[in-house]
N, C-alpha and C positions, 0 to 999 in steps of 0.2 A: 504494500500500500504506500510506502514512504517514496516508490518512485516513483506513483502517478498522482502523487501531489503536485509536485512543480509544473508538469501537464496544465492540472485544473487553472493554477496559480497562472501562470502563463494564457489562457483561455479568456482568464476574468480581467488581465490586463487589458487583452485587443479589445475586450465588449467594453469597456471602462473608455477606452480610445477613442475606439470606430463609431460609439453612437453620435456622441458630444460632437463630432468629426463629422458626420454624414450629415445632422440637425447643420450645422455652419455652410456646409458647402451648399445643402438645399436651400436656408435661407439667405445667402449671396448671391445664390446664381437666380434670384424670382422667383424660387419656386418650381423652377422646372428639372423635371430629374432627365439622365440618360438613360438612350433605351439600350444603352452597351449590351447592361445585363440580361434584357428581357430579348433580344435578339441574338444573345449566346445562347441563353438556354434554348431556345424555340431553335436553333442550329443544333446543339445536342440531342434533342427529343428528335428530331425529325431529318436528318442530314440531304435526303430527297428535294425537302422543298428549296427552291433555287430563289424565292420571292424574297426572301431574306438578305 
């Protein structure tokens, strides 16, 4: 158990980061998010569709 502490420990840092992080960059940029993410995954799920 003692090694998959610093795992968790490690985990709760980036959620600690990347929220406060993602809330800043959303509210800078207006409000509008990228569709980076939502058109990698829809290329993962699907690698066929060329619409992408």
């Amino acid at each position: 158990m003692s090694r998959v502490t610093p795992v968790f420990g490690l985990f709760t840092l980036i959620a600690l980061v990347d929220g406060p992080v993602y809330s800043n960059l959303h509210r800078w940029g207006g409000g509008w998010k990228s569709s980076f993410v939502y058109l990698y995954a829809k290329k993962s799920r699907d690698p066929t569709d060329h619409y992408c």
